[in-house]
C-alpha positions in Angstrom: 97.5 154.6 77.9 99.1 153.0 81.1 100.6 149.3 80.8 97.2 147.0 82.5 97.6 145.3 85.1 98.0 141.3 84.9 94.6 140.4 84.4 92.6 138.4 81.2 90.8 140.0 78.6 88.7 138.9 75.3 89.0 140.0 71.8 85.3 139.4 70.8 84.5 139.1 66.7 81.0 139.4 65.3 80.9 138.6 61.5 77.9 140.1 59.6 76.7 138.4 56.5 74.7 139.4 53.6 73.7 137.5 50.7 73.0 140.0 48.0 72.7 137.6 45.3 74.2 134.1 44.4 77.2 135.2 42.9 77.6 138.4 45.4 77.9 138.6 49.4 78.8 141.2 51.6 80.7 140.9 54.9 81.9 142.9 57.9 84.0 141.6 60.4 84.1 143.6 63.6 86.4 143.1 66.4 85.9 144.5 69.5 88.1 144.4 72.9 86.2 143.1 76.1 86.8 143.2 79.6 84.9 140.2 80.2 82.1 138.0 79.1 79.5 138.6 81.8 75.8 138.9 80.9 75.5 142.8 80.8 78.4 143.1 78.5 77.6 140.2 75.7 74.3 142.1 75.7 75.4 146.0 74.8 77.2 143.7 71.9 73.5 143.3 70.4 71.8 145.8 71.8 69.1 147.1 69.8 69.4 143.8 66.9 66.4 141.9 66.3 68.4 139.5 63.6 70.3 136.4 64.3 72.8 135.4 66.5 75.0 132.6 66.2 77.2 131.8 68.8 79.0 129.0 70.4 77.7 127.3 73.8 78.9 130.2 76.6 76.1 130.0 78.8 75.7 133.4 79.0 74.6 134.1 75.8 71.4 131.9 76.6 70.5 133.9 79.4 69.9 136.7 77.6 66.5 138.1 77.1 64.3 136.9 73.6 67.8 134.8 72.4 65.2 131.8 72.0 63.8 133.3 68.8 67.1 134.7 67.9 69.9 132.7 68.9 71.9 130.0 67.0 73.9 127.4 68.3 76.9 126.2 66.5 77.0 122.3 65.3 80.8 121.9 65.1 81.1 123.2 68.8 78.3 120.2 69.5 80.3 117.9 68.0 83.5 118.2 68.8 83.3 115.7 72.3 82.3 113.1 70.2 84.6 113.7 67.6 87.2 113.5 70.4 85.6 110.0 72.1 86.0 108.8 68.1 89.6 109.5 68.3 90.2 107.2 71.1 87.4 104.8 70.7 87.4 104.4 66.4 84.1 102.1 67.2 82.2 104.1 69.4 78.5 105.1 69.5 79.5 108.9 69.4 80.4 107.8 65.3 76.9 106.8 64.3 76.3 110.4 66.2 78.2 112.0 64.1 77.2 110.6 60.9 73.7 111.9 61.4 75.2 115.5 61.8 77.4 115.1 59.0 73.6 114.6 57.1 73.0 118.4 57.8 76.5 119.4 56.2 75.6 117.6 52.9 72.1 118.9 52.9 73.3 122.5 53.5 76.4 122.0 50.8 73.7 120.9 48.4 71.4 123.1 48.8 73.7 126.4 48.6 75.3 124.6 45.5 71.9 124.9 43.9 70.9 128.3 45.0 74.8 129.4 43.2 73.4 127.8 40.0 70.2 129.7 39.9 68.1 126.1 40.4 67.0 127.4 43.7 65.4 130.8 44.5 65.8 132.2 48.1 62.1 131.4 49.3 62.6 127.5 47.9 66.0 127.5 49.2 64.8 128.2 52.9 61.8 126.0 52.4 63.7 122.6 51.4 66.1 123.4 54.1 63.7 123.5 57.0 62.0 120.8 55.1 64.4 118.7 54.9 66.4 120.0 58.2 63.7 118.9 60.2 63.6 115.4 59.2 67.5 114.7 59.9 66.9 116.9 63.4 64.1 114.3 64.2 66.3 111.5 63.6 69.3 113.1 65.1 67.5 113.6 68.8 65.7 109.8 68.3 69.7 108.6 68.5 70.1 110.7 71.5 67.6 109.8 73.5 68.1 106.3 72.6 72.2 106.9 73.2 71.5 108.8 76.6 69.9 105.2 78.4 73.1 103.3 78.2 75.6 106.2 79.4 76.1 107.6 82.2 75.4 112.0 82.7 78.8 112.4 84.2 80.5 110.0 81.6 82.3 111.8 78.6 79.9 110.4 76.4 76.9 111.1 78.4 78.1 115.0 79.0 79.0 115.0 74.9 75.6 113.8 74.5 74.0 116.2 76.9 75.6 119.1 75.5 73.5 118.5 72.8 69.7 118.5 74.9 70.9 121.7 76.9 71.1 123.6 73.5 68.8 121.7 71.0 66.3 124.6 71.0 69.0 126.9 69.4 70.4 124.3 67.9 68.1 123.7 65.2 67.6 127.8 64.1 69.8 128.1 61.7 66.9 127.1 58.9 65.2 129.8 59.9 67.7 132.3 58.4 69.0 132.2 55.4 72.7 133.9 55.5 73.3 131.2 58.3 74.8 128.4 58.2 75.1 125.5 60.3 78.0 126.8 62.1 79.9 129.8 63.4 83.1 128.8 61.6 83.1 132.2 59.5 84.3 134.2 62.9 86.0 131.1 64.1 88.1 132.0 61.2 88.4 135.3 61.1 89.6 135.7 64.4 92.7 133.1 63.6 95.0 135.6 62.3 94.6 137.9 65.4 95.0 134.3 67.5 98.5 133.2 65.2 99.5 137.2 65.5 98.8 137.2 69.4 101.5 134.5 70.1 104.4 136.4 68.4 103.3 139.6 71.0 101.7 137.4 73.7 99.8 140.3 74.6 98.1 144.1 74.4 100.4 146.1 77.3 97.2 148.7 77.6 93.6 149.2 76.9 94.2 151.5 74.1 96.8 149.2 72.1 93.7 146.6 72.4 91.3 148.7 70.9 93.8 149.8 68.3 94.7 146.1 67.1 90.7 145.7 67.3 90.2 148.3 64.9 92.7 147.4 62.2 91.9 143.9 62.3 88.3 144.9 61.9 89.5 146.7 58.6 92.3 144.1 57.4 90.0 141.2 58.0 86.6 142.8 56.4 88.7 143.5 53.5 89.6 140.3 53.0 86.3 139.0 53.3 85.2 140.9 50.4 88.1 139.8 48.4 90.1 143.4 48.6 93.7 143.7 48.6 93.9 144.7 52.4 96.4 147.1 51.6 94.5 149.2 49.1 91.9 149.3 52.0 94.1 150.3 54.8 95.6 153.3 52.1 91.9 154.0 51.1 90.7 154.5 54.4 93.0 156.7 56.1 93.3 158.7 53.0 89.5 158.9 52.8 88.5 159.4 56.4 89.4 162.4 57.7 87.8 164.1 54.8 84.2 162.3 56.1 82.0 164.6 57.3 78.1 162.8 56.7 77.0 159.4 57.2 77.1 158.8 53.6 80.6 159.5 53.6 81.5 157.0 55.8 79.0 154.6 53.4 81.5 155.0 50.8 84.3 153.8 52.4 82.8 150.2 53.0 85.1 148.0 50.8 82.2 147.3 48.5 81.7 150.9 48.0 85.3 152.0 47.0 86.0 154.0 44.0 88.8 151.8 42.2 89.6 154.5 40.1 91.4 156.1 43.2 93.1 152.9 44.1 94.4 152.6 40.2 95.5 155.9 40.5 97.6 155.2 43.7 99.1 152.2 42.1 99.9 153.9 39.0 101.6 156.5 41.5 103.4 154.3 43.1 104.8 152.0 40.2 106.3 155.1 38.4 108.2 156.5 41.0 111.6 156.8 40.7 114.9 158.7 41.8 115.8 161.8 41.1 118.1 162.0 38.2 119.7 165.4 39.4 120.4 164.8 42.9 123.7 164.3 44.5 123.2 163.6 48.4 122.0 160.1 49.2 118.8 159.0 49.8 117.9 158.8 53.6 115.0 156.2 54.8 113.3 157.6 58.3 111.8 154.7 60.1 112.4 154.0 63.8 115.9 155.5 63.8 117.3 157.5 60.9 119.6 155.5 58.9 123.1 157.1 57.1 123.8 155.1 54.2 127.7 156.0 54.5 128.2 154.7 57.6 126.4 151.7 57.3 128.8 151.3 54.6 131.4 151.6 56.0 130.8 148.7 58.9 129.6 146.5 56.3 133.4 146.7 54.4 134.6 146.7 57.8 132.5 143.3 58.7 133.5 141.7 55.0 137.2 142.5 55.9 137.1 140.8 59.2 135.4 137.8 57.6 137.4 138.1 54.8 141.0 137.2 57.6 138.9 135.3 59.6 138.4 132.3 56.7 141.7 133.4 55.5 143.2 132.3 59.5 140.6 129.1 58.9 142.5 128.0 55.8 145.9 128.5 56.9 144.8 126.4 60.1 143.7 123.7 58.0 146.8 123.9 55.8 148.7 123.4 58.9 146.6 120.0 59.9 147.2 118.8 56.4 150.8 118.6 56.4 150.9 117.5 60.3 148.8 114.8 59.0 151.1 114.3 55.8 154.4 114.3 57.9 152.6 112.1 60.7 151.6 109.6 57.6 155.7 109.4 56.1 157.0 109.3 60.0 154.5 106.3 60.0 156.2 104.6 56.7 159.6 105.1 57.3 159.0 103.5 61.1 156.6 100.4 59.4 159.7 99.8 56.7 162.5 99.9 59.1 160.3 96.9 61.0 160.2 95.0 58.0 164.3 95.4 57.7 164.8 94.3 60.7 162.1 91.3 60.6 164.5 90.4 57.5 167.2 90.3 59.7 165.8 88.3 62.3 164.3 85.5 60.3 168.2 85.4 58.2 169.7 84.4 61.7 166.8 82.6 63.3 166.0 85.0 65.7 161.7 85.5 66.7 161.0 88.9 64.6 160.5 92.1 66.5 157.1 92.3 65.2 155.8 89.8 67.1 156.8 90.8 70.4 154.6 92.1 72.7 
């Protein structure tokens, strides 16, 4: 496509989980290349979903329609202004704050813990964690309101502490499901690679190379997520894809559907290749320019040669300095012993030795 003009656009990442069992979970991650992050076009992001959301606090994801029964706000984007007073003030009210929320991270941690050993079913699971949720939410917004009196609304810690009020509603969802946790820190983290990758390129030059990096990251980062050697993945797919022809096709080439006998097959491929025994012409590697072995052998004697006189012209330089120095150094002796001579000679006839002259 044609290079875009200067202007800002947002990679967007939605992470879908699903707990199939304690010891197996499913996950896609789907990138997806927006123009901006206006109402209209967060909404055609979940456009016919009726499951959870969790997000972090854009406003515009509260405004839209039913996200009161849907939505989740994230915790560690609630806390971060406090933990930021904390930094500067190690004393501060915003610590006691935080300790309370820290409550819901050891609940959930324990909680999980026991579901992965079998001591908690699913149903109990979400029970004791709404249970037990509620109670440290309750004490949680007691603080608050108790923290909000003695601050200011346009102080930092009165703003940190109404972040909290303007999305408590949403705040406190995430018991509801049970794939959610208290945080959005699963696409925080998928989206990191793409962040890291993005400074090394700065930027997409056009629309299409956008939705191109979208895609693979969509594939590189799902794989991952499911534990799958992205590469395998990347091979599988494009092998597999333009042979698709039905909706269960495409099924199959999920990561958790692949047929691994196809990916031992390709690595068994791959490992026992090796040269031709019979042929005589070199091999030639095609990649953005062709390459001709020959020649590139060729400057590289040519470049080893030219290093080769260039530490040779080094040495003989320092040789040189040596015996500068060395003749510098006997110069020097023979001049300090004809001073002593004539020192001799001047204290023998009572003369004040040349030495001591100035």
């Amino acid at each position: 496509g044609e290079p875009t003009a200067s202007k800002t656009y947002f990679m967007f990442v939605q992470v879908g989980t699903h707990i199939v069992s304690p010891q197996l979970e499913r996950r896609i991650i789907l990138f997806n290349f927006l123009e901006n992050r206006q109402k209209a076009t967060l909404l055609a992001q979940t456009e016919g979903y009726d499951g959870f959301v969790c997000t972090d606090g854009l406003k515009n994801y509260n405004r839209l329609p039913n996200y009161k029964k849907i939505h989740i706000n994230c915790w560690v984007h609630a806390v971060r202004s406090l933990k930021q007073i904390v930094k500067v003030h190690k004393k501060a009210k915003a610590k006691d704050l935080i300790l309370i929320v820290n409550k819901l991270y050891k609940l959930e941690n324990e909680l999980r813990d026991s579901y992965a050993k079998g001591l908690l079913s699913k149903d109990e699971f979400n029970k004791q964690r709404q249970q037990k949720a509620g109670l440290i939410f309750d004490e949680l917004k007691t603080a608050l309101e108790k923290a909000r009196k003695n601050y200011s609304p346009s102080s930092t810690m009165g703003k940190a502490i109404n972040y909290f009020f303007t999305y408590w509603d949403t705040l406190i969802n995430y018991p509801k499901c049970f794939e959610s946790s208290p945080d959005n820190n699963v696409a925080e983290g998928a989206i990191r690679p793409y962040c890291v990758g993005k400074k090394n390129w700065l930027f997409s030059n056009t629309d299409t190379g956008a939705h191109a990096s979208a895609l693979f990251y969509s594939l590189v980062e799902t794989a991952k997520a499911n534990k799958v050697n992205p590469y395998d993945y990347l091979w599988y797919v494009l092998t597999k894809a333009p042979l698709c022809k039905t909706e269960e096709d495409w099924d199959q080439l999920l990561p958790w559907n692949m047929d691994t006998n196809e990916i031992r097959k390709m690595h068994d491929t791959r490992n026992s290749a090796a040269p031709d025994p019979d042929r005589t012409s070199a091999y030639i590697f095609r990649g953005a320019k062709d390459r001709d072995p020959l020649k590139e052998d060729k400057l590289a004697a040519v470049k080893a040669k030219k290093e080769e006189k260039e530490l040779a012209k080094a040495i003989k330089k320092a040789e040189k300095k040596d015996a500068a120095i060395a003749k510098f150094d006997k110069l020097r002796k023979k001049i300090e012993k004809a001073d002593r001579a004539r020192d001799r000679v001047a204290r023998k006839y009572g003369l004040k030795p040349a030495s001591s002259t100035s």
